[in-house]
ZAMARGU-4260 file (C-alpha; in steps of 0.2 Angstrom, whole numbers, plus 5000, padded with zeros to 4 digits):
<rodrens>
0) 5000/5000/5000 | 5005/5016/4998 | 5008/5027/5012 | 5006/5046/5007 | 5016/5058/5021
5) 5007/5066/5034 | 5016/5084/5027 | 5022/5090/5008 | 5040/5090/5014 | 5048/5083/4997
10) 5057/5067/4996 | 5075/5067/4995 | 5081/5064/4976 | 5092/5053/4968 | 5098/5063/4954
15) 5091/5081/4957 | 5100/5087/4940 | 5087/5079/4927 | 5070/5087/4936 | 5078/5106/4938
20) 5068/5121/4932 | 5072/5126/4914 | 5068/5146/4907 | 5050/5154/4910 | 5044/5148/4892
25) 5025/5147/4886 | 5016/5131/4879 | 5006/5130/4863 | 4991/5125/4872 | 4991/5144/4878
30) 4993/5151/4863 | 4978/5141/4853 | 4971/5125/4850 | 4966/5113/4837 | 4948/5110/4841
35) 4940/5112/4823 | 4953/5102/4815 | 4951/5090/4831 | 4932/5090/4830 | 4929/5075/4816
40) 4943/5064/4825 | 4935/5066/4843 | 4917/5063/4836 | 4923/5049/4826 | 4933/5042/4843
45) 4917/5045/4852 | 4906/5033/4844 | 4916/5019/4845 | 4930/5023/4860 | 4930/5006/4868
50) 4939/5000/4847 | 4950/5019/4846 | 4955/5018/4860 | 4955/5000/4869 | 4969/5001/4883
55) 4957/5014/4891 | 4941/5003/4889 | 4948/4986/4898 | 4935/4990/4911 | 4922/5002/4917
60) 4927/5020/4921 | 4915/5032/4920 | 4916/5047/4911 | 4933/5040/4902 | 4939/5055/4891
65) 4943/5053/4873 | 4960/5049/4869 | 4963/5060/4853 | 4958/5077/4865 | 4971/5071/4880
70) 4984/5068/4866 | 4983/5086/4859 | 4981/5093/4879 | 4998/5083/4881 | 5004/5088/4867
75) 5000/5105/4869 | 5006/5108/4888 | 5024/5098/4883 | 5028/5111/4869 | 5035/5128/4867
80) 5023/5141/4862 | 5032/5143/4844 | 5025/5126/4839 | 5009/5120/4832 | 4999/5108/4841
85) 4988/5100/4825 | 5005/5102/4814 | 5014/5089/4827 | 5000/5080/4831 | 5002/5064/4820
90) 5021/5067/4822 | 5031/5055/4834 | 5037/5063/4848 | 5050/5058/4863 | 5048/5070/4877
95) 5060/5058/4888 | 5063/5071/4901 | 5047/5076/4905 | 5037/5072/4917 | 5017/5071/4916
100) 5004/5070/4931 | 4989/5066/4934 | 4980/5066/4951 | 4963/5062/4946 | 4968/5045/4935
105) 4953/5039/4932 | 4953/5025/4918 | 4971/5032/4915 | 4969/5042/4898 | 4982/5055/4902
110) 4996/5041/4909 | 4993/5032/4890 | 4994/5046/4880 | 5007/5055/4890 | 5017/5037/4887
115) 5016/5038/4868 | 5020/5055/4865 | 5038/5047/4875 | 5038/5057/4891 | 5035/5050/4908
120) 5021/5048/4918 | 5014/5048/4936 | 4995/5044/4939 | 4985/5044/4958 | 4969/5041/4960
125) 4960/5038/4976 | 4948/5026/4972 | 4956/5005/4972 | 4946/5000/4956 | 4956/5014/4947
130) 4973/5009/4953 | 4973/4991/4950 | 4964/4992/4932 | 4975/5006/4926 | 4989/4993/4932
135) 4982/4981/4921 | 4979/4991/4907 | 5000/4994/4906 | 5005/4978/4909 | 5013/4967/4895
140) 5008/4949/4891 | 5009/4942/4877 | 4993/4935/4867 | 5002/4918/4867 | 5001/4918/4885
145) 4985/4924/4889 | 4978/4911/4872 | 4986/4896/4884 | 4976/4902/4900 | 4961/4905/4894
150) 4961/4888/4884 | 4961/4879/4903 | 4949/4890/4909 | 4939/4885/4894 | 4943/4867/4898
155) 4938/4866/4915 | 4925/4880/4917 | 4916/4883/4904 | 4907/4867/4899 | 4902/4869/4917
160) 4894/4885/4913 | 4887/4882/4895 | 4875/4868/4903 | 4867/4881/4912 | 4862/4893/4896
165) 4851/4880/4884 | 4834/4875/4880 | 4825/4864/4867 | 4821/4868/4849 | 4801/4871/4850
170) 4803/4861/4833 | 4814/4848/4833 | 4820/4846/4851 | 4836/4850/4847 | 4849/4857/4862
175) 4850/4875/4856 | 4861/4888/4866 | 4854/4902/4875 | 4859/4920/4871 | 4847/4931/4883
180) 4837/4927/4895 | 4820/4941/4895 | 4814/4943/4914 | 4802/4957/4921 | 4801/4960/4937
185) 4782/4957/4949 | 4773/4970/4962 | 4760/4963/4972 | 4745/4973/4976 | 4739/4972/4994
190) 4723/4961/4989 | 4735/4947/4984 | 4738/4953/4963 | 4754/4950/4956 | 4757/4963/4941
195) 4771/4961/4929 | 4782/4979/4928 | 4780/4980/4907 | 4777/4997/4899 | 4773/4987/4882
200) 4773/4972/4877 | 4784/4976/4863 | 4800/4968/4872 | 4811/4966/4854 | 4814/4975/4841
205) 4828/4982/4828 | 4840/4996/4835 | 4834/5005/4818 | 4815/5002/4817 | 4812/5012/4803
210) 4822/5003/4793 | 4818/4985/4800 | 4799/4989/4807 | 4797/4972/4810 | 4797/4967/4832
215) 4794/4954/4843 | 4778/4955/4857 | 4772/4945/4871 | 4754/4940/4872 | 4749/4947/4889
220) 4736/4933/4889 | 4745/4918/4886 | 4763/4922/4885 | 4763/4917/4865 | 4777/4926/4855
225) 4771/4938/4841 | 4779/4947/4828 | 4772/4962/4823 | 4775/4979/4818 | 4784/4990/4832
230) 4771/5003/4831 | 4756/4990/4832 | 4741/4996/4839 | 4730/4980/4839 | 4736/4965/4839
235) 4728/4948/4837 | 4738/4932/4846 | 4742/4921/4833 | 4741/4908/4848 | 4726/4909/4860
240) 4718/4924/4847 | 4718/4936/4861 | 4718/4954/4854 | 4725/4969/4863 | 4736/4984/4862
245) 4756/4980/4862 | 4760/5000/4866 | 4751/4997/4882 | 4758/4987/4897 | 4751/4989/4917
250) 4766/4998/4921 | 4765/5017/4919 | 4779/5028/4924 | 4779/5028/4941 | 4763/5019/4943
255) 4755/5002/4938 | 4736/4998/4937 | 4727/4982/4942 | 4717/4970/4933 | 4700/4982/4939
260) 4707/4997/4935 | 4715/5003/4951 | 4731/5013/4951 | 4747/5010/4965 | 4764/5017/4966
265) 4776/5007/4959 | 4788/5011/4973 | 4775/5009/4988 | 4772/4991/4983 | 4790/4989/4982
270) 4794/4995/4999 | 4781/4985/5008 | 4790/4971/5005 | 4807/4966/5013 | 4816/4959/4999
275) 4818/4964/4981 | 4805/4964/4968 | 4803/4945/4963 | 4806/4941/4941 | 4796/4930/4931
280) 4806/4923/4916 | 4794/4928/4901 | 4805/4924/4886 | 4822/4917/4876 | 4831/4923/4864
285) 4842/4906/4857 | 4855/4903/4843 | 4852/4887/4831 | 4868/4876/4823 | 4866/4885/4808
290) 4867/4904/4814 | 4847/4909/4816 | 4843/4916/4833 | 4826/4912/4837 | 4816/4918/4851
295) 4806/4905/4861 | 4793/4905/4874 | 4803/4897/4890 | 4792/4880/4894 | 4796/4867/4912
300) 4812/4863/4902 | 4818/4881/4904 | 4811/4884/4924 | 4816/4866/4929 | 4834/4871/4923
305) 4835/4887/4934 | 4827/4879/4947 | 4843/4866/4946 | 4855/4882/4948 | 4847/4887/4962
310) 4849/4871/4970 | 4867/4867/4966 | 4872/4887/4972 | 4864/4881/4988 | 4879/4867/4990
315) 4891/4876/4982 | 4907/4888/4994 | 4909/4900/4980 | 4919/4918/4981 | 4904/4929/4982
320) 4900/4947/4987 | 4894/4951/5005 | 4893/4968/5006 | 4881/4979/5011 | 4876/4993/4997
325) 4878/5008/5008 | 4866/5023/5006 | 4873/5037/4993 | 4865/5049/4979 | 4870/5034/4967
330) 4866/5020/4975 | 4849/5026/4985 | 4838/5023/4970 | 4842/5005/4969 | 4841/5004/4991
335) 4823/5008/4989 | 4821/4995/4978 | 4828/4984/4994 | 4845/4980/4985 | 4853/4981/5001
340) 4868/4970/4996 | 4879/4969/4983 | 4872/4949/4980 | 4858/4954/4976 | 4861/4962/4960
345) 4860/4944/4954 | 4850/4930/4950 | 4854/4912/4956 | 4861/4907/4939 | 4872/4923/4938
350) 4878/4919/4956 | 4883/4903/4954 | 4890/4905/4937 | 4902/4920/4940 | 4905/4911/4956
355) 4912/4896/4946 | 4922/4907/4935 | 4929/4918/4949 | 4934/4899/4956 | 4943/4896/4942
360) 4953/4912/4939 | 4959/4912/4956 | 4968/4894/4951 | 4980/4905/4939 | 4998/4900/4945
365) 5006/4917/4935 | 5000/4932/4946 | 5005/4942/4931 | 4990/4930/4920 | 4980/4929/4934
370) 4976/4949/4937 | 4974/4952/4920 | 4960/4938/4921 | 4951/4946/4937 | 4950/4962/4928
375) 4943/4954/4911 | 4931/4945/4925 | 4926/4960/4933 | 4924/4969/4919 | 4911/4955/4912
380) 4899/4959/4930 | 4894/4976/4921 | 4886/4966/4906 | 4879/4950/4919 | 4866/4959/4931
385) 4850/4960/4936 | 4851/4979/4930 | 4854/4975/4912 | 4841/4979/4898 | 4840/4973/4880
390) 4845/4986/4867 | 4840/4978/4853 | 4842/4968/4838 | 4856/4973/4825 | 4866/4979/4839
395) 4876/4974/4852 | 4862/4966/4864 | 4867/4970/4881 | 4863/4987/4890 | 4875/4987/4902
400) 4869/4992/4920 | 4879/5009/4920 | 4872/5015/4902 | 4864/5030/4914 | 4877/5033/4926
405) 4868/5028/4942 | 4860/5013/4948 | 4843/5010/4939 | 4833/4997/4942 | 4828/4988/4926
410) 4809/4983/4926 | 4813/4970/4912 | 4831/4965/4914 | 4840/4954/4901 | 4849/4938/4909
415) 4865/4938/4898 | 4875/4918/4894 | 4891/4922/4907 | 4902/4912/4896 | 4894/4917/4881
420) 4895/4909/4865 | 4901/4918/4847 | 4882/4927/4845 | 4883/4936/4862 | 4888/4952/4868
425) 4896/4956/4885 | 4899/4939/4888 | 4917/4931/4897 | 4922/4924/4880 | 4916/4939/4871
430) 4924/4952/4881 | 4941/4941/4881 | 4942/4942/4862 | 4934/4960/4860 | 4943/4970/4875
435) 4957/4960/4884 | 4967/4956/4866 | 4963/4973/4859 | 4971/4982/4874 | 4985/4971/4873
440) 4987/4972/4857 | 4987/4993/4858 | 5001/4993/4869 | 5013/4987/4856 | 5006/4996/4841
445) 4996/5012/4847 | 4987/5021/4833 | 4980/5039/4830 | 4963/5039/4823 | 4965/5052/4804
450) 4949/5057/4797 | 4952/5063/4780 | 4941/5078/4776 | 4938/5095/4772 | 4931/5103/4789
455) 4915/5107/4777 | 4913/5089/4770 | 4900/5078/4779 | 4904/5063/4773 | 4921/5058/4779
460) 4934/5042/4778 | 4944/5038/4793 | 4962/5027/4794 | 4973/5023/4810 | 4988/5030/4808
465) 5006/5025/4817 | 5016/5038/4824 | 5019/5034/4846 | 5030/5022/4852 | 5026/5008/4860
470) 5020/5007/4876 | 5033/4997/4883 | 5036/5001/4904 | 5038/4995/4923 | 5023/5001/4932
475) 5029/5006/4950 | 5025/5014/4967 | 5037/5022/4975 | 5046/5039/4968 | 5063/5031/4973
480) 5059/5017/4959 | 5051/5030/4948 | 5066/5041/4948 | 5081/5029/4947 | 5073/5019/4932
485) 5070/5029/4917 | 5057/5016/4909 | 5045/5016/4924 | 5029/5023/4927 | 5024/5027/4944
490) 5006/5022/4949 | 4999/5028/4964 | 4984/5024/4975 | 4980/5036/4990 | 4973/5054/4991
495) 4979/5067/4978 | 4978/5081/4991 | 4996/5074/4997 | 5008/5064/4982 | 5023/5056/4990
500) 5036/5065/4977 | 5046/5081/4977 | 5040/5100/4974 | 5045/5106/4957 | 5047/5088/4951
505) 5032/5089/4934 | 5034/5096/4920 | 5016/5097/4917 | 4998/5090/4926 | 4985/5086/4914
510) 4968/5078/4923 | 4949/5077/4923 | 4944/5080/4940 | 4927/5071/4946 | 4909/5077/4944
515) 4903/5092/4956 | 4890/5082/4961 | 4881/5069/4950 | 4893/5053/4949 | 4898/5045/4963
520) 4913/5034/4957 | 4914/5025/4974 | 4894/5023/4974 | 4898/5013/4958 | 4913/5005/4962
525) 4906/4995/4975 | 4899/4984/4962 | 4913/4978/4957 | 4926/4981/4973 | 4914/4968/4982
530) 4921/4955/4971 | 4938/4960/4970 | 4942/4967/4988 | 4940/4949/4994 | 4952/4941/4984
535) 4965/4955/4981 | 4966/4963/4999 | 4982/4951/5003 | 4991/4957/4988 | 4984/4974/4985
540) 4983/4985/5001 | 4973/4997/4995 | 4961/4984/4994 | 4961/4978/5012 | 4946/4991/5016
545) 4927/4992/5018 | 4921/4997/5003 | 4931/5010/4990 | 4926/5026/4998 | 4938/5035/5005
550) 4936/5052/5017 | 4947/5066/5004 | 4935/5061/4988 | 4934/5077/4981 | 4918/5074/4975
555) 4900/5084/4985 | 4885/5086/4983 | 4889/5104/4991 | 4897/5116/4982 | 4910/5124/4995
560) 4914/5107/4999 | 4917/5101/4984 | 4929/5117/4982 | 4938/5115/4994 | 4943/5097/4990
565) 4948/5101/4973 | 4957/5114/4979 | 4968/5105/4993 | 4973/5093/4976 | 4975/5108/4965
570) 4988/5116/4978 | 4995/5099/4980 | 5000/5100/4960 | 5006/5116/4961 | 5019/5111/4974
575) 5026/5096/4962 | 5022/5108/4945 | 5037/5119/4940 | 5038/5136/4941 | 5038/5137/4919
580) 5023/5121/4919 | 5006/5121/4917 | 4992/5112/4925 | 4980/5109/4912 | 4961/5103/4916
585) 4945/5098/4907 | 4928/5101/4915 | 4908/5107/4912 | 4895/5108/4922 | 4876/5114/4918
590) 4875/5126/4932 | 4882/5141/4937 | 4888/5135/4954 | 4899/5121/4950 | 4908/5134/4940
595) 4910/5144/4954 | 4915/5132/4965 | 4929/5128/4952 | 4935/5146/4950 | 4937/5147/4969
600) 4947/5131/4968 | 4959/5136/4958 | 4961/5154/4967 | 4962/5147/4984 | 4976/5134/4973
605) 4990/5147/4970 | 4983/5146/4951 | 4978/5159/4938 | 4970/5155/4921 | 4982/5157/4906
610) 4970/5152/4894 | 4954/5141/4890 | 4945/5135/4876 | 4931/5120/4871 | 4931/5103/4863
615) 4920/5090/4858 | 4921/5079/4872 | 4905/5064/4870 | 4894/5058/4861 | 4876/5068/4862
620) 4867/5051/4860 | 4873/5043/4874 | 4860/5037/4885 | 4863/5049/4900 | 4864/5063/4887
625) 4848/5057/4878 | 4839/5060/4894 | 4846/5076/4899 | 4835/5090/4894 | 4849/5102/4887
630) 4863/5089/4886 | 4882/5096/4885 | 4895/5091/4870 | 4907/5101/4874 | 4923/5099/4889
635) 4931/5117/4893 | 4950/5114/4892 | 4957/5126/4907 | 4973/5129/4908 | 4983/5137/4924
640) 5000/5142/4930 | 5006/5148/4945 | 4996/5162/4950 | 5011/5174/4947 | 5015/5168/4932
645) 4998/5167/4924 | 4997/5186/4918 | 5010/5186/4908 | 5002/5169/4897 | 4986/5177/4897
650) 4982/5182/4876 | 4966/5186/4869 | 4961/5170/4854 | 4960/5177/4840 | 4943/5172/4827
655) 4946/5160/4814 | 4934/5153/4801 | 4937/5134/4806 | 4933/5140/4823 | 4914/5144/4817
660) 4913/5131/4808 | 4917/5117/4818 | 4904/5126/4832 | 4893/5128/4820 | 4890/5109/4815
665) 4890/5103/4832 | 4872/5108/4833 | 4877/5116/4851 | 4862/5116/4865 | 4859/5126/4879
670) 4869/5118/4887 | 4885/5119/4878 | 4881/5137/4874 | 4882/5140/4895 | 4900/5130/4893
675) 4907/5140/4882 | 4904/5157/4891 | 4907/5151/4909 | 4926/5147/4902 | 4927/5163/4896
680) 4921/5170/4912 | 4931/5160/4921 | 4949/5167/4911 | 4944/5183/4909 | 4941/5184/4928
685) 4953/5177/4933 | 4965/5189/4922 | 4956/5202/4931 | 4956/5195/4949 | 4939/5196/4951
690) 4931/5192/4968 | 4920/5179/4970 | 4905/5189/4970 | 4908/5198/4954 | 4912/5180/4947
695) 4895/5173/4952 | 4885/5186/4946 | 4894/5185/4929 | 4891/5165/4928 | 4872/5168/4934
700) 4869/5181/4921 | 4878/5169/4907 | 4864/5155/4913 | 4850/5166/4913 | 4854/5173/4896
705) 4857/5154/4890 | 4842/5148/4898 | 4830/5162/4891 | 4837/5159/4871 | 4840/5177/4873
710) 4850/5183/4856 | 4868/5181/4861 | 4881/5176/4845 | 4886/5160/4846 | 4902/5161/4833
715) 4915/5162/4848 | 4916/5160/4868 | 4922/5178/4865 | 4911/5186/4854 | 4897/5177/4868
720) 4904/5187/4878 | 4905/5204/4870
</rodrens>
C-alpha cells in the first residue's frame, strides 16, 4: 500500500539534475488549439471509443475522456509556444525528460497518451478499482500467454457453465444455446395481485425500426410470442387469438394499474416488501447450429433448469460478494428497491455461474495472468446483472447496467450467457476476444485515429495511423523506483491532496477531476470492489478496506465542499508543478455554481487562468445525454499556472473561420452554449482577479441569458461574451 506523508516535505532525490527548472517559456496549448481540426477525430473516437482507443476501455470507468483530446492537451502543455499543436499532432514525439501527472487517473487516459508522446508519467487516483485496472491496462503479456490460460479456463469451466444457458428447439427438440434470457420484474397489490412491471409488450425490436419495422411482442394473455410491427396498435395472438394493444403494458411511469382498474405506486408496493422485487422469466432469445437466433417461449424445460441452479448454488462455497450497498446519491435509487447487498444484483444462475468462474481464475499460478483475468472478470459483472436491459436487435444486445450513470433498476432485465458463445455480447468469452486482446494488442502498436476531410465535407473516411512508440514500461509505486529507472511509470493509490514526490518535480499535470455532484465513482465502484476486495486485499493493500470510499473524495454534493477538496489537490499539484509548467484541466457543468466552485478552487490553489477553450468531448446520444434536457457536448479545456506567472500567458484568441465552423455543425444546445461562456468567464476573471461575487453574478447572468434563448452570438466563447 502506499503510504502518502502526513506533510508535503519533498522526498530526497536521487539525481536532482534531470528534474531542475528550465527558462519561463510558454506552451502551445496557451497560445491556441486545434479543436476544429480535432472536432471529426473526437466525434469519430466518440462513437466507438472502447475500438479507438481499447487500453482505456479494459474495464468500466465512468466518464473515460477521449483519447485524441488528451493527446493534443499533452501535446500541447509539453511544447514551446512557437509550435503547432495540430501540425505535430500525427508526428512522433519523445519528450523523455518530461514528466506528466495526473492526480485524478481515472481510467488512465492522460498516463497512456502521456506514454506515447515518449515522456513519463505519474498517475494517483484515490479510488482502488482505478489503481489496479490502470495497472492492468499497462501491463505486458503476450497473446500467446493469455491464448494458453484462457484455453484451461475453457477446459475446466466453461462446459460447466454452458449447461446452464440451453433450452430445446420448439421444433425439433434439438439442444439450442441460450443467448438472453428476458425477465420482468412482479409488484404485488395488497389484495394478493401480482402485476408484471411491462410498459409494452413490445420487448424486441431492431435498433433501427424504421428501417427494420418488424418486432417481437408477448401476448399478455398467454405468453405466445408475436411478431408484429413495432408501432402496432392492435394485435391479434396468433396463439390463443387474444387481441390487445402492444404499446400498452400495466406499468406506467411511476405507477401500475390492476386488473380492475386501480392505480398504485410502483415504489409503495415495492417497499412494503422486505426483499427485492421478485422476476418471472417471460422469454428466450436462442441461437440454432446454423446461425438463426430464434426467440422461444421458456416452457418446464427452461424453469426446471434454473430451478437446478438454484439448487446446486445452495451446495456450492463460492467467492461471492457480501457487502452491504451503503446509502449514497447513486446507489439510493436501487436501496429503495431493497437491494441492500451487493448479491443481490444477481440471479441464482448469475451467482453461481460468475461464482464458478471467479473459482477458476483464482487457480492461475502466474499472478501476472492471473490479474489480467480478474480484471477481464470483473469487467464481464457490468454486462451479467440484474440491472441490464435489451438494446435491441442489429446491435450489440446488452445494456449494460451503467448506460445511465447511476444505479437504475431495470423493470425487464435481460439475463446475459456468462460464458457466452460467438452470438453474444458482454459475455466472458466475448469480452476476452473484444477488449482484453485489443488492449494488449494497443500497447505494442498504438494508433491515432486520421479522418480525411475538408472541415465542410460531411461525409468523411477515417484510417489509424502509426506515429507513438510503443508502450513498453515497469509500472511502479514508489518515487525512489520512479526516479532511478528511466522506463517506469509510477502508479499511485492514495489521496491526491498529498503525492509522495518532490515540489518542482512535473513538467506538466493534465487531469479530469470528478463530477461536482452527480457521479459517485465510489457509489459505483462498490459493484465491482465487492468482488475483488475479497480476493485482492492480501496482495493489494489498497484493497484491504470496507468498501472503496475514501474520506478526501473530492467529490460533494455541496458546492463549498466540493471546492475545497479540489482545491487542497490543486495546491497539492502546484507544489510538484514547476515554476515554467502548466496544470491543464478539462471540466463542464450545467450550472452556474459548479463553475464557481471551480473558479474558487483554483484561486484558493496558488493558480491563475492562462487560457481556455472547448472541445468536443461525447457523444450527444449517449444514454445519460439522451435523457438530459439540454445535454452538454462540449469539455472546457482550462489551463493554469502559477498564480504569478499566469498574467503574463494570458492572450486574447483570435477568430478563425474553422473556429465557426466546427461550432457551428456541432448543433450546440443550451447547454453547451452555457459551457462556452462560463470558460470565458472564468479566464477573463481570473486575468482580472475578480472576487468571487463579481464571478458569480457574471456565471448567473451567462445562465439566465442561455436559459432564456436570449440573442447572444454563438460564433465564439468571445464574441458570447461581448
Amino acid at each position: 500500500m502506499i503510504r502518502f506523508p502526513a506533510s508535503r516535505k519533498s522526498p530526497t532525490l536521487r539525481d536532482e539534475t534531470i528534474f531542475q527548472d528550465t527558462p519561463m517559456l510558454g506552451k502551445s496549448i496557451e497560445k491556441g488549439f486545434p479543436a476544429g481540426e480535432l472536432w471529426k477525430v473526437a466525434r469519430r473516437e466518440s462513437w466507438r471509443k472502447e475500438i479507438y482507443r481499447p487500453i482505456y476501455h479494459l474495464h468500466k470507468w465512468w466518464a473515460t475522456r477521449l483519447g485524441s483530446v488528451f493527446r493534443a492537451i499533452v501535446l500541447g502543455s509539453l511544447q514551446g509556444s512557437d509550435a503547432n499543436i495540430w501540425k505535430a499532432f500525427y508526428e512522433r514525439h519523445s519528450f523523455s525528460d518530461r514528466i506528466v501527472l495526473d492526480p485524478f487517473m481515472g481510467s488512465g487516459t492522460t498516463i497512456g497518451e502521456t506514454l506515447k508522446l515518449g515522456a513519463r508519467a505519474i498517475g494517483c487516483d484515490i479510488n482502488p478499482i482505478s489503481s489496479f485496472v490502470v495497472q492492468q491496462a499497462l501491463t505486458r503479456v503476450t497473446q500467446r500467454e493469455l491464448d494458453a490460460t484462457y484455453s484451461v479456463l475453457e477446459q475446466n469451466v466453461a462446459k460447466k457453465l454452458r449447461a446452464y444457458y440451453k433450452t430445446k428447439d420448439r421444433e425439433n427438440g434439438q439442444t439450442l444455446d441460450v443467448l438472453y434470457y428476458f425477465w420482468v420484474k412482479e409488484v404485488k397489490t395488497p389484495s394478493g395481485e401480482v402485476i408484471p412491471l411491462f410498459s409494452d409488450y413490445v420487448f424486441a425490436k431492431d435498433a433501427y425500426p424504421n428501417r427494420k419495422p418488424v418486432a417481437t411482442i408477448l401476448c399478455p394473455e398467454c405468453g405466445a410470442i408475436n411478431k408484429a410491427h413495432h408501432n402496432v396498435a392492435l394485435l391479434q395472438c396468433v396463439d390463443c387469438r387474444n387481441k390487445f394493444n402492444p404499446q400498452n403494458g400495466p406499468a406506467k411511469g411511476q405507477f401500475v394499474v390492476d386488473s380492475g382498474g386501480q392505480k398504485f405506486r410502483i415504489k409503495d408496493l415495492v417497499s412494503a416488501q422486505a426483499s427485492p422485487p421478485s422476476h418471472r422469466m417471460y422469454a428466450i432469445l436462442a441461437v440454432r447450429p446454423n446461425g438463426e437466433k430464434v426467440y422461444l417461449r421458456p416452457d418446464d424445460f427452461d424453469f426446471d433448469l434454473y430451478a437446478s441452479a438454484s439448487r446446486q448454488l445452495a451446495l456450492e462455497s463460492l467467492p461471492l460478494p457480501t457487502q452491504v450497498v451503503r446509502p449514497g446519491h447513486n446507489t439510493d435509487q436501487a436501496r429503495g428497491y431493497n437491494y441492500l447487498y451487493w448479491r443481490d444484483f444477481f440471479n441464482d444462475r448469475q451467482l453461481l455461474s460468475l461464482g464458478w468462474l471467479l473459482n477458476d481464475v483464482l487457480k492461475i499460478d502466474d499472478l501476472k495472468i492471473r490479474d489480467q483475468f480478474l480484471c477481464l472478470f470483473s469487467s464481464t459483472l457490468e454486462f451479467n446483472n440484474l440491472f441490464c436491459s435489451f438494446k435491441g436487435e442489429g446491435t450489440g444486445a446488452v445494456r449494460h447496467m451503467f448506460s445511465h450513470h447511476i444505479l437504475k433498476p431495470e423493470r425487464m432485465p435481460l439475463e446475459n450467457n456468462v460464458w457466452g458463445t460467438p452470438h453474444n455480447s458482454g459475455a466472458f468469452s466475448t469480452l476476452y476476444r473484444s477488449r482484453l486482446i485489443p488492449a494488449k494488442a494497443y500497447l505494442d502498436a498504438p494508433f491515432e485515429l486520421a479522418v480525411d476531410h475538408d472541415l465542410f465535407e460531411e461525409e468523411t473516411s477515417s484510417r489509424k495511423v502509426m506515429c507513438s512508440k510503443s508502450i513498453d514500461t515497469l509500472v511502479t509505486h514508489s518515487w525512489k523506483d520512479f526516479s532511478s529507472n528511466a522506463g517506469t511509470t509510477l502508479i499511485l493509490n492514495g489521496d491526491s491532496g498529498c503525492i509522495p514526490i518532490p515540489d518542482n518535480s512535473v513538467d506538466a499535470v493534465v487531469t479530469d477531476p470528478p463530477y461536482f455532484d452527480f457521479v459517485h465513482y465510489s457509489e459505483l465502484s462498490d459493484f465491482f470492489f465487492a468482488w475483488l476486495g475479497p480476493v485482492l486485499k492480501e496482495r493489494y493493500q489498497f484493497f484491504d478496506r470496507p468498501d472503496s470510499s475514501h474520506g478526501s473524495e473530492v467529490q460533494d454534493a455541496d458546492a463549498q465542499t466540493f471546492s475545497q477538496s479540489l482545491a487542497r489537490v490543486l495546491g497539492e499539484c502546484r507544489r510538484v508543478l514547476k515554476s515554467d509548467g502548466v496544470l491543464v484541466f478539462t471540466f463542464h457543468h450545467s450550472r452556474p455554481e459548479g463553475w464557481l466552485a471551480v473558479f474558487q478552487a483554483i484561486r484558493n490553489a496558488g493558480l491563475g487562468i492562462s487560457a481556455t477553450h472547448v472541445i468536443h468531448a461525447e457523444l450527444s446520444v449517449a444514454s445519460p445525454k439522451k435523457l438530459a434536457k439540454e445535454p452538454i457536448s462540449l469539455d472546457s479545456i482550462i489551463v493554469c499556472r502559477h498564480r504569478e506567472h499566469a498574467s503574463k500567458y494570458t492572450t486574447e484568441l483570435i477568430a478563425t473561420v474553422d473556429d465557426e465552423t466546427w461550432l457551428s455543425k456541432c448543433q450546440l444546445t443550451q447547454g453547451d452554449r452555457f459551457v462556452i461562456a462560463a470558460a470565458q468567464i472564468l479566464r477573463e476573471s481570473s486575468a482580472a482577479d475578480l472576487q468571487d461575487t463579481e464571478v458569480e453574478a457574471r456565471l448567473s447572468a451567462a445562465y439566465a441569458d442561455y436559459r432564456e434563448e436570449t440573442k447572444v452570438s454563438m460564433k465564439l466563447p468571445i464574441q458570447a461574451m461581448k
